[in-house]
C-alpha positions as CSV (number, residue, x, y, z in Angstrom):
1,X,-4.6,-26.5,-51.4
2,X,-8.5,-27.0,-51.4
3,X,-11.0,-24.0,-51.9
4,X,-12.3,-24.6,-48.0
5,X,-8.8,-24.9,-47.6
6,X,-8.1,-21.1,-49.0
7,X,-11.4,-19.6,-47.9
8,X,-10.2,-21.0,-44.4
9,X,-6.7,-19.2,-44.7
10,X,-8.2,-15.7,-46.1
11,X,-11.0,-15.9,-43.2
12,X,-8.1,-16.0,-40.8
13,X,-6.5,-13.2,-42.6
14,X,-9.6,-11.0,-42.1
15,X,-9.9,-11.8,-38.9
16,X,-5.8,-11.3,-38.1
17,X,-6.4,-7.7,-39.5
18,X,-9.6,-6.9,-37.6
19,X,-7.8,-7.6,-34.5
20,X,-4.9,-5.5,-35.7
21,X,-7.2,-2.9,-36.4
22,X,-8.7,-3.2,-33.5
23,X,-6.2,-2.8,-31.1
24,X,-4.5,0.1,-32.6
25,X,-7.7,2.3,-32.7
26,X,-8.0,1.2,-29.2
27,X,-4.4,2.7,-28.2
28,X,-5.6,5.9,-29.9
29,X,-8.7,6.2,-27.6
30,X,-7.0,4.8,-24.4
31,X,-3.5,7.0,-24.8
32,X,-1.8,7.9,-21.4
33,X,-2.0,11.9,-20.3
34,X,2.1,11.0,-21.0
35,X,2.3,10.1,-24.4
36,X,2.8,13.7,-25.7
37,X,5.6,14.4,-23.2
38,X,7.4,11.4,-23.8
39,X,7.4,12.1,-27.7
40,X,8.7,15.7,-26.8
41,X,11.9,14.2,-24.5
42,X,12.7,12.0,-27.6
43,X,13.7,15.4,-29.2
44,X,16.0,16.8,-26.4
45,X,19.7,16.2,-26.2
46,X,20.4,13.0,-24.7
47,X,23.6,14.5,-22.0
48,X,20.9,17.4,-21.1
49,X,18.0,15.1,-20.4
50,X,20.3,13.3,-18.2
51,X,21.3,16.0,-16.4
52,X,18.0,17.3,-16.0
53,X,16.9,13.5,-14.7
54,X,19.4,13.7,-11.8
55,X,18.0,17.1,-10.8
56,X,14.6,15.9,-10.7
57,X,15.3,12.9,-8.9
58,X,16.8,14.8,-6.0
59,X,14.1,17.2,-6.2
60,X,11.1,14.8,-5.7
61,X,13.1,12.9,-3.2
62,X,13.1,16.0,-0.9
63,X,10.0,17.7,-1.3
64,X,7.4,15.4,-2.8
65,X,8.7,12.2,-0.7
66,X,8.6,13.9,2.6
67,X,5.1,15.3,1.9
68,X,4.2,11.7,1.5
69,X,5.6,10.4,4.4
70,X,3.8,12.9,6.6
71,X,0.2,12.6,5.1
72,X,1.0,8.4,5.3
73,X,2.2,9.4,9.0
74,X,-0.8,11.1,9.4
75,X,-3.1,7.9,8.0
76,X,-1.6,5.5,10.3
77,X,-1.5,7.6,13.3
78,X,-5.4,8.0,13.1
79,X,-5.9,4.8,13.1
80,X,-3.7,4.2,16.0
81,X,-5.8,6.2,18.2
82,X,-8.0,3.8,19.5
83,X,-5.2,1.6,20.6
84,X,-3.8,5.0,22.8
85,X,-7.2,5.7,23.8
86,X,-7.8,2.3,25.3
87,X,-4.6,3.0,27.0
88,X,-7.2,6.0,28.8
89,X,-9.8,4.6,30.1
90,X,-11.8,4.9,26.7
91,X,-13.2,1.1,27.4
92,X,-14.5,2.4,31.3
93,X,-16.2,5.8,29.9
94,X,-17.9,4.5,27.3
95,X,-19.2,1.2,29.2
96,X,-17.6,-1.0,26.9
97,X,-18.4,-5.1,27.3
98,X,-17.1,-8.3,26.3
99,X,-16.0,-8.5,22.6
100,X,-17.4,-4.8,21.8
101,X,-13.7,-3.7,22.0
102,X,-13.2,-6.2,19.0
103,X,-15.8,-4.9,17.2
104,X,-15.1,-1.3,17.5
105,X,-11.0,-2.0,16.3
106,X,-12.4,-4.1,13.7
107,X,-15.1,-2.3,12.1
108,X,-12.4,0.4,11.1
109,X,-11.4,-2.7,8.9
110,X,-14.8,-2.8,7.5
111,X,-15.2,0.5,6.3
112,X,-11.3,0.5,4.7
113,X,-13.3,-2.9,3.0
114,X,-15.9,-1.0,1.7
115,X,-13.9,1.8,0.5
116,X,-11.2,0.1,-0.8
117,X,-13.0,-0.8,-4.4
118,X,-14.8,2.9,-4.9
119,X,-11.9,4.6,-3.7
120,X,-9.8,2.8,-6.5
121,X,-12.3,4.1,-9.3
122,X,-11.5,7.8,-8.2
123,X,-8.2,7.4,-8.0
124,X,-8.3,6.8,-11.4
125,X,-11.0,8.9,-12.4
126,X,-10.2,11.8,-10.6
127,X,-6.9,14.2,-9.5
128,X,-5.5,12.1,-7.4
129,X,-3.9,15.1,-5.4
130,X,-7.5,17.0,-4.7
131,X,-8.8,13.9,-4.1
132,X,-6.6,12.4,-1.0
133,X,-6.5,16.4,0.5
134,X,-10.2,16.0,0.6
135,X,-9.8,12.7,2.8
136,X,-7.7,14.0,4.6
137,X,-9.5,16.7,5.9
138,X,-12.7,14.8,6.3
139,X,-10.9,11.6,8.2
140,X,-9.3,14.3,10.1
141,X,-12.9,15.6,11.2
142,X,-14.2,12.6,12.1
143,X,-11.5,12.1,14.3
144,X,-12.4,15.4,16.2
145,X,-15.9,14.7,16.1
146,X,-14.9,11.3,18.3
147,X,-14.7,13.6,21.6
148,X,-18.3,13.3,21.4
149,X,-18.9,9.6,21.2
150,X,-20.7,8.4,24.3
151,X,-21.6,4.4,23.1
152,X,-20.5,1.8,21.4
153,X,-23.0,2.3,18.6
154,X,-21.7,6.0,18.0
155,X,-17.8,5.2,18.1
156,X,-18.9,2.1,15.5
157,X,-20.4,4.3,13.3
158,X,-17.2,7.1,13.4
159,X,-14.4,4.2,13.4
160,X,-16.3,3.1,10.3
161,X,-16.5,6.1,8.6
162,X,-13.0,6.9,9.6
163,X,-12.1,3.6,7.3
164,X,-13.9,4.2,4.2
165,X,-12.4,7.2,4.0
166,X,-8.9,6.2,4.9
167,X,-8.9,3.1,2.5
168,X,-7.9,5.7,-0.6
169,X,-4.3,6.2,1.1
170,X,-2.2,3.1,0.4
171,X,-3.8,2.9,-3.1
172,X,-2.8,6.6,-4.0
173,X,0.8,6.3,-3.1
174,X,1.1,3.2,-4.8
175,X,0.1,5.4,-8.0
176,X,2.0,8.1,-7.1
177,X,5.0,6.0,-6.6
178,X,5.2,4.5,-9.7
179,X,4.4,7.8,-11.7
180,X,7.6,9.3,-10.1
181,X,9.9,6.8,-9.9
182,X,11.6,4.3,-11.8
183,X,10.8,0.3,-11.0
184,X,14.7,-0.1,-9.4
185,X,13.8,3.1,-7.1
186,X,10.3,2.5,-5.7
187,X,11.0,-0.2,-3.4
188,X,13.0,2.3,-1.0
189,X,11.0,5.1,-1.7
190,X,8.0,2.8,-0.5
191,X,9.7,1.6,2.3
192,X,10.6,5.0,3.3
193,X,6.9,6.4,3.3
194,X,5.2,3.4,4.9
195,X,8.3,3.0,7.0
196,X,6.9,6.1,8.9
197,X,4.5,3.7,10.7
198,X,7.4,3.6,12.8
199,X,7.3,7.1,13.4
200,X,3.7,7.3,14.0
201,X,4.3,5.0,16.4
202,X,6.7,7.0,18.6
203,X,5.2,10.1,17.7
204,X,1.2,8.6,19.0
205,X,2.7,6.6,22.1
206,X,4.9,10.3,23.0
207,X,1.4,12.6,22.2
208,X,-0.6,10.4,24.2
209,X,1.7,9.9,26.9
210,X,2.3,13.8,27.2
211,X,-1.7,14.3,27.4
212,X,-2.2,11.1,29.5
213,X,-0.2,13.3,32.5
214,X,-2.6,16.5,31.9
215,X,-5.8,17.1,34.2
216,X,-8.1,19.2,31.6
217,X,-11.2,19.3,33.5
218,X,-13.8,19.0,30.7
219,X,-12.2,16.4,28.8
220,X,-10.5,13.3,29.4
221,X,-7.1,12.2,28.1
222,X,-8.2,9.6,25.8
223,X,-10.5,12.5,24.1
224,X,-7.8,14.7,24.0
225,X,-5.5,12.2,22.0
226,X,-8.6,12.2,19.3
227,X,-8.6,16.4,19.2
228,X,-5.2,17.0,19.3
229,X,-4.9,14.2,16.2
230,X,-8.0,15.3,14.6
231,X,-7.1,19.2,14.5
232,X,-2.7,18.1,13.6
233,X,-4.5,15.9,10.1
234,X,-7.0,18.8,9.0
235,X,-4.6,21.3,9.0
236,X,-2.5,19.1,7.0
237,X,-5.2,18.2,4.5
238,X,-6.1,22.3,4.0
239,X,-2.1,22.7,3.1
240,X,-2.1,19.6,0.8
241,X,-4.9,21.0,-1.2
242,X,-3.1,23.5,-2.9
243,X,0.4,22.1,-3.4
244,X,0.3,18.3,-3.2
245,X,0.6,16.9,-7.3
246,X,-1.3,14.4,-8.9
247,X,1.4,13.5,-11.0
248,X,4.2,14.9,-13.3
249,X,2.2,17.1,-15.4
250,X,0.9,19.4,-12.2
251,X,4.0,19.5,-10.1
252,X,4.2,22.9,-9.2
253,X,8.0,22.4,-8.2
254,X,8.5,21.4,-12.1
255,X,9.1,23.6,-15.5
256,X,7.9,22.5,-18.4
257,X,11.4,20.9,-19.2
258,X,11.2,19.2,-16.1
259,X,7.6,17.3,-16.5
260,X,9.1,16.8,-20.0
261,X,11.9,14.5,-18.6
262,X,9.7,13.3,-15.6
263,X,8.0,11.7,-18.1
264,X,10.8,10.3,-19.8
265,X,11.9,9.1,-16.8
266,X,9.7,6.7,-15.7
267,X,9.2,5.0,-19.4
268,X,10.9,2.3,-18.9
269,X,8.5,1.1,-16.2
270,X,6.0,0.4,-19.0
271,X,3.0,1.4,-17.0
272,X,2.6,4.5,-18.1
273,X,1.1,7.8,-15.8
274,X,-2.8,7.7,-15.8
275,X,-5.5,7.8,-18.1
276,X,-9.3,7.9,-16.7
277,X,-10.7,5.4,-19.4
278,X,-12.4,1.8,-17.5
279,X,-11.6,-1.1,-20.0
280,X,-13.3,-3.9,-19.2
281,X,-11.3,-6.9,-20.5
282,X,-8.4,-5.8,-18.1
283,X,-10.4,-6.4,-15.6
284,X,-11.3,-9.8,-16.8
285,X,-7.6,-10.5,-17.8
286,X,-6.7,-9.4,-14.1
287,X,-9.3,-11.9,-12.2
288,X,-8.0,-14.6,-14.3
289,X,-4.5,-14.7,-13.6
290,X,-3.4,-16.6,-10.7
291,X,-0.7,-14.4,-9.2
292,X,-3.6,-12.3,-8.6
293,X,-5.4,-15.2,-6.6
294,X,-2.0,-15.4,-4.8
295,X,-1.6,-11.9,-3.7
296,X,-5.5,-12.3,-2.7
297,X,-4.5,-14.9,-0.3
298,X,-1.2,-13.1,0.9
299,X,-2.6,-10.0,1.7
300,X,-5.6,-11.5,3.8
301,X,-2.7,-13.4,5.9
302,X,-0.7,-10.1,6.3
303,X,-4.1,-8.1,7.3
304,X,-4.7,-10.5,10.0
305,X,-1.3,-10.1,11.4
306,X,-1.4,-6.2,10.9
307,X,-4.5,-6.2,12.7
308,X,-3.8,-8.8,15.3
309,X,-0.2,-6.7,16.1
310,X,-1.7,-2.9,16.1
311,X,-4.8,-3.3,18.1
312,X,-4.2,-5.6,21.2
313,X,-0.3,-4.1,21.6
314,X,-1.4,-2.2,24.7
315,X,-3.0,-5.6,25.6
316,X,-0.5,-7.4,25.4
317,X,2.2,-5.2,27.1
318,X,-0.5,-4.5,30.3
319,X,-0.6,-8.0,30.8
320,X,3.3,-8.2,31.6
321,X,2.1,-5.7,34.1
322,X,2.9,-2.0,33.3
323,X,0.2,0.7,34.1
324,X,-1.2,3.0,31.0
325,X,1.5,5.2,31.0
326,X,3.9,2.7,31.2
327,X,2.3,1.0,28.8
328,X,1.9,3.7,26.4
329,X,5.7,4.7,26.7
330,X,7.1,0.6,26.2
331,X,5.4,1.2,22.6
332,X,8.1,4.0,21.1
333,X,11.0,1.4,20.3
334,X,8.6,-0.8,18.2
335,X,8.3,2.7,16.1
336,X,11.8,2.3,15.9
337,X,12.1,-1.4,15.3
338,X,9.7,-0.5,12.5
339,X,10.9,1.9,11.0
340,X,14.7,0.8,10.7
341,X,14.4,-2.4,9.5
342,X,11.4,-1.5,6.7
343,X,13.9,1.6,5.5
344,X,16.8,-1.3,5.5
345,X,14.8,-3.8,3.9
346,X,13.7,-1.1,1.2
347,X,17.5,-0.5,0.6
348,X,18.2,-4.0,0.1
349,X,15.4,-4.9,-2.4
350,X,16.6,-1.2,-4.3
351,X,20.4,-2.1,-4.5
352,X,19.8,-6.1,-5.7
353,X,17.8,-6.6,-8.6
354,X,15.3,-9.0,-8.5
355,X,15.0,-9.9,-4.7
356,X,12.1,-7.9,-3.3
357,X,10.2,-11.3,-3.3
358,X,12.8,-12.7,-1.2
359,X,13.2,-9.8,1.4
360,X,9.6,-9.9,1.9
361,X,9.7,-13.4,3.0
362,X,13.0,-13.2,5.4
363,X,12.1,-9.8,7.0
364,X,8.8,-12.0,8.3
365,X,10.8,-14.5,10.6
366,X,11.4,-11.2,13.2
367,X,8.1,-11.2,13.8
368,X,7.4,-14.4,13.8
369,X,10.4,-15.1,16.4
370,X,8.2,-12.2,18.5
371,X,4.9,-14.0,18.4
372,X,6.7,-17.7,19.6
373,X,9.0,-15.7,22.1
374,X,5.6,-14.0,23.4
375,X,4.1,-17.9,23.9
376,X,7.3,-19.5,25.7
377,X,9.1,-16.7,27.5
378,X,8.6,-17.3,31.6
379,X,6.2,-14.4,32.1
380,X,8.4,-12.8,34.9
381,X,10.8,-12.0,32.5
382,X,9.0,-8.8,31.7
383,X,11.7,-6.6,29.6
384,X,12.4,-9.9,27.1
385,X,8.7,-10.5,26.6
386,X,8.6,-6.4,25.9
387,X,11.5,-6.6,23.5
388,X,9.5,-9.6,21.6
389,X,6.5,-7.2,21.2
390,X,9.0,-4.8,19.5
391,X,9.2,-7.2,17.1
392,X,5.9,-7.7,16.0
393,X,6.4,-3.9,14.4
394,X,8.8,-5.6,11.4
395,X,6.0,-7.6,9.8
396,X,5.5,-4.0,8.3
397,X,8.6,-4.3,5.9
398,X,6.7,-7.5,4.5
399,X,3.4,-5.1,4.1
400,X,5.2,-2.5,1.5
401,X,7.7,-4.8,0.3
402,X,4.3,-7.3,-1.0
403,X,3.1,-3.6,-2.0
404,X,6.1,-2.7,-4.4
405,X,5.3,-5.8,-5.7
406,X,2.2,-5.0,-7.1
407,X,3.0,-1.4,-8.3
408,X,5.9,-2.6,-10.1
409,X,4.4,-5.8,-12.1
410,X,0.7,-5.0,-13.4
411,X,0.8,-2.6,-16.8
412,X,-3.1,-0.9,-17.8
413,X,-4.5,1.7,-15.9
414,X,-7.9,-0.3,-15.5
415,X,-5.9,-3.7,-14.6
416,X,-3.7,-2.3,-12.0
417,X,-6.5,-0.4,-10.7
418,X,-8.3,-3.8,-10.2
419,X,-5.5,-5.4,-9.0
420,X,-5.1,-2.7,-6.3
421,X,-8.7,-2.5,-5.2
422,X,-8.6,-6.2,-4.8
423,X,-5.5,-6.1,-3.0
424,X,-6.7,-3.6,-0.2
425,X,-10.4,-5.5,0.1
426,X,-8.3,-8.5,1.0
427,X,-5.8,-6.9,3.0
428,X,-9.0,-5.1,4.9
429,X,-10.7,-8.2,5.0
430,X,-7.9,-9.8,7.2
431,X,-7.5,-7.0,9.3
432,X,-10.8,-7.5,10.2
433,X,-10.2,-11.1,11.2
434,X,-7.3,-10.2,13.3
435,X,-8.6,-8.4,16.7
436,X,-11.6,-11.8,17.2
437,X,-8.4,-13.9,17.4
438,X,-7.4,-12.6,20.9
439,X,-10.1,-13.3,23.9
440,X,-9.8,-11.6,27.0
441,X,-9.9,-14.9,28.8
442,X,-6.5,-15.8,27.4
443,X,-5.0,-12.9,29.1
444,X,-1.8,-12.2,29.1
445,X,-0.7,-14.6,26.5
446,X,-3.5,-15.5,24.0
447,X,-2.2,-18.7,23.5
448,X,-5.1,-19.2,20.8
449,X,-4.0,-16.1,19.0
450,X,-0.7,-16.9,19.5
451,X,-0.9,-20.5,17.7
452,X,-3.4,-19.4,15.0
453,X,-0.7,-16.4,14.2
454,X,2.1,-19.0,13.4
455,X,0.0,-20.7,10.8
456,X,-1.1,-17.1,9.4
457,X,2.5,-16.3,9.0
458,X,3.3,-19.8,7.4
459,X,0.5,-19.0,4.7
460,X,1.8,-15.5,4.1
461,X,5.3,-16.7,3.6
462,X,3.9,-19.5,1.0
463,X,1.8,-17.1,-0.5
464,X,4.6,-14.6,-1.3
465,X,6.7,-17.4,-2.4
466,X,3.9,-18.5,-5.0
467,X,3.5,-15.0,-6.3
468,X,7.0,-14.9,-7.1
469,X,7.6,-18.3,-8.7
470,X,4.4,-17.2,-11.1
471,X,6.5,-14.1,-12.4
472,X,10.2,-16.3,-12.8
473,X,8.5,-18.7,-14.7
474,X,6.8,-16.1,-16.9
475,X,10.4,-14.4,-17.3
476,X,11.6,-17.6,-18.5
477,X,9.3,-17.9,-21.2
478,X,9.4,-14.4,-22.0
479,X,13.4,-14.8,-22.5
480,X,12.8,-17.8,-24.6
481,X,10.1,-16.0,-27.1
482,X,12.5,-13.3,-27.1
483,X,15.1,-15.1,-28.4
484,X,13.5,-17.5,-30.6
485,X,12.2,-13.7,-32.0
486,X,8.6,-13.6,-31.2
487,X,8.7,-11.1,-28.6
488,X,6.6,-8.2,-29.3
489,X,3.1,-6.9,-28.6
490,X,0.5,-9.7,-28.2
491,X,-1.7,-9.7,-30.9
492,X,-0.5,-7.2,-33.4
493,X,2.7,-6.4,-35.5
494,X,5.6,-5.0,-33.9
495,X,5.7,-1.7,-34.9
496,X,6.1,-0.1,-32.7
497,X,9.9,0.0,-32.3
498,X,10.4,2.1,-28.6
499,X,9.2,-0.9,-26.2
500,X,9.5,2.2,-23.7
501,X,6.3,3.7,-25.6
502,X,3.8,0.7,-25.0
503,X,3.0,1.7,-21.1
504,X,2.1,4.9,-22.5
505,X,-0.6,3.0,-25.1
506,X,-2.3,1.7,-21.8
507,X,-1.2,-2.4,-22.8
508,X,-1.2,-4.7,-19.8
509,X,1.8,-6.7,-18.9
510,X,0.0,-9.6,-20.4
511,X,0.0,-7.7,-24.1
512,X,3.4,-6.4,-23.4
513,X,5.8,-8.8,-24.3
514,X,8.5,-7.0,-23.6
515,X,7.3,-6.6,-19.8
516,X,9.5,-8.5,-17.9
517,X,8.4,-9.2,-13.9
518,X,10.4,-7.5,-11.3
519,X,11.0,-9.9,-8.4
């Protein structure tokens, strides 16, 4: 061996060690708020940590899931009130013209856009709990405060207000989620909670149908679907305050023993509860991974049909022909529609490992069958084109299913964090797009729409499909490392022998060699 030869081989030496170094006194700055608890169930007895795992699991599944599902309840069925109000003659009172409709339904979009990013920062810098109850009450003011709009230019300025603050909501239960429960249980549990769109559905088109039929003298019914809504979400927000956890550690439904296994519990996820600690290389590594790119591209195809689907529903159905009340009531079974088949889909994806990817895909061709169905069904045949609006609802299974997705595969508070914010800018940025693709001049069918939503739904499909194929191959090599024995922590030696302990050291997937994708 030379002497450049030998200086060349100690220099890399150095520089191996530095790195070492380097990354373990970065583990010991960026530890997770977990860390402690997880060493402290490594002491307990394995048969009573078990026990105490299935007590917990049934605990947080009726108390802490439920309280979910309402506040998500709540989230979507504020957003749904401009669709009822329409129903009401909100378009006539307020002079509305042209595309200002459009504008109004998207603009909620814009805000959510705005708010998506920031929101993701105090998620992660702040109690998560506090935080959303103090949303919730404000969103749930603005709403109120909506009675009082008598332009376009004031109920622009509320609907956008209303989204910035709402954009906080998918985000946090996608945290929560995954600080709860384990990778093979979120799925369903996600399911469940977004599955309540469904609900909010029936529950918005029953409320506004109930107050479309009263004759208040100083308001009007479309108002009175924004005050009873508004006055329903504050109180909910005051109560969620004081009880609703920001993870584990403040459960008040836990003991000490409990948070103990909670903790424990979820390890195997590898990503850890929460530290508040921005690293900046995740974000880089997060904006330079592809599947990232691809889930940028899916959700802007789902926004647009979310969008496309929620706002011009009572469009659609008043153009077969019904009046506002009817068309208000023909709404509850898309609720339904909704919520069964996101709640099946959920199960599906929970009981077969590994095809969450492919249930996101299939539960799409419902939808899409709606949309065609909508385009060549004779348009006397009012009660089949009614049934094919029903199921536009199902593309929401694809939402949380793309959803789990991302709360499942992406380890490091700060890269998931990213990952999320750009996921709901994108998703907000489609559902934006959506309501301009349906002109009042195509009335009823929207033809234009109609053919632009096909392609959307292509893209989304091929999107998801991508996104999936990204993770099997990275498996694959993962599995062949592992077994030709490289697996390990990227970039330092493998001491650390409980792979369980790494999500609590804040690595990413990408570090993590261990991490293996969940399709």
């Amino acid at each position: 061996m030379t002497t450049d030869q030998a200086v060349s081989n100690l220099s890399q030496v150095h520089s191996d060690l530095a790195q070492k170094e380097s990354l373990h006194k970065t583990a010991e700055l960026h530890t997770d708020v977990g860390l402690d608890y997880y060493h402290q169930s490594q002491q307990m007895d394995p048969s009573e940590r078990e026990e105490i795992a299935k007590k917990i699991l049934r605990k947080i599944d009726f108390t802490l899931l439920p309280a979910m599902c309402l506040i998500y309840l709540l989230s979507f069925l504020d957003k749904q009130t401009l669709n009822y109000a329409a129903a009401y003659g909100l378009k006539d009172d307020l002079n509305l013209e042209g595309d200002q409709y459009s504008w109004i339904a998207s603009v909620t979009n814009i805000g959510y856009l705005v708010g998506s990013y920031p929101s993701n920062i105090c998620l992660q810098k702040l109690p998560i709990g506090k935080f959303i109850s103090v949303m919730l009450v404000s969103w749930g003011m603005l709403l109120i405060a909506t009675i009082g709009a008598k332009s376009f230019a004031g109920l622009m300025v509320l609907r956008f207000l209303l989204g910035s603050l709402e954009a906080c909501i998918g985000p946090a239960w996608m945290l929560i989620t995954s600080m709860f429960w384990k990778r093979d249980e979120q799925p369903l549990r996600m399911c469940i909670w977004l599955g309540c769109n469904g609900i909010s559905l029936m529950l918005g088109a029953g409320i506004s149908w109930g107050l479309g039929h009263t004759n208040n003298i100083h308001l009007a019914p479309w108002q009175l679907v924004f005050l009873t809504i508004g006055v329903i979400t504050v109180t909910a927000g005051l109560v969620a305050f004081f009880i609703f956890p920001s993870s584990p550690l403040d459960f008040k439904l836990f003991s000490h023993e409990e948070k103990v296994v909670s903790i424990w519990r979820v390890a195997e996820n590898q990503t850890g509860i929460k530290h508040d600690k921005l690293l900046p290389y995740q974000i880089r590594e997060a904006l330079l991974e592809p599947r990232v790119w691809f889930i940028a591209g899916q959700q802007i195809s789902i926004g647009i049909i979310n969008s496309s689907i929620t706002n011009f529903m009572s469009a659609l159905l008043s153009g077969f022909g019904y009046n506002s009340s009817e068309t208000v009531l023909w709404q509850l079974p898309n609720g339904a529609f909704q919520l069964v088949m996101t709640v099946a889909a959920g199960v599906h994806a929970s009981k077969i490992r590994n095809t969450t990817i492919i249930c996101a895909i299939a539960v799409q061709v419902p939808s899409l069958a709606g949309i065609i169905g909508i385009a060549l069904i004779p348009i006397e045949h009012r009660l089949a084109l009614t049934a094919c609006c029903w199921l536009l609802g199902i593309i929401g299974a694809a939402i949380i299913l793309n959803w789990s997705v991302i709360a499942s595969n992406f380890a490091g508070h700060t890269k998931r964090m990213t990952v999320n914010g750009l996921n709901f800018v994108c998703y907000a940025a489609g559902n934006i797009v959506g309501p301009f693709m349906f002109r009042q001049s195509e009335a009823p069918r929207y033809m234009g729409a109609i053919k632009a939503l096909c392609g959307v739904y292509a893209s989304s499909m091929v999107f998801t499909a991508l996104v999936g194929a990204d993770m099997w191959l990275s498996n694959k090599r993962r599995d062949a490392k592992a077994r030709s024995g490289e697996e390990g922590l990227s970039g330092e030696d493998d001491s650390t022998s409980d792979s369980n302990e790494a999500g609590f050291r804040d690595l990413t997937d990408k570090e993590n060699l261990r991490f293996r994708y969940k399709l």
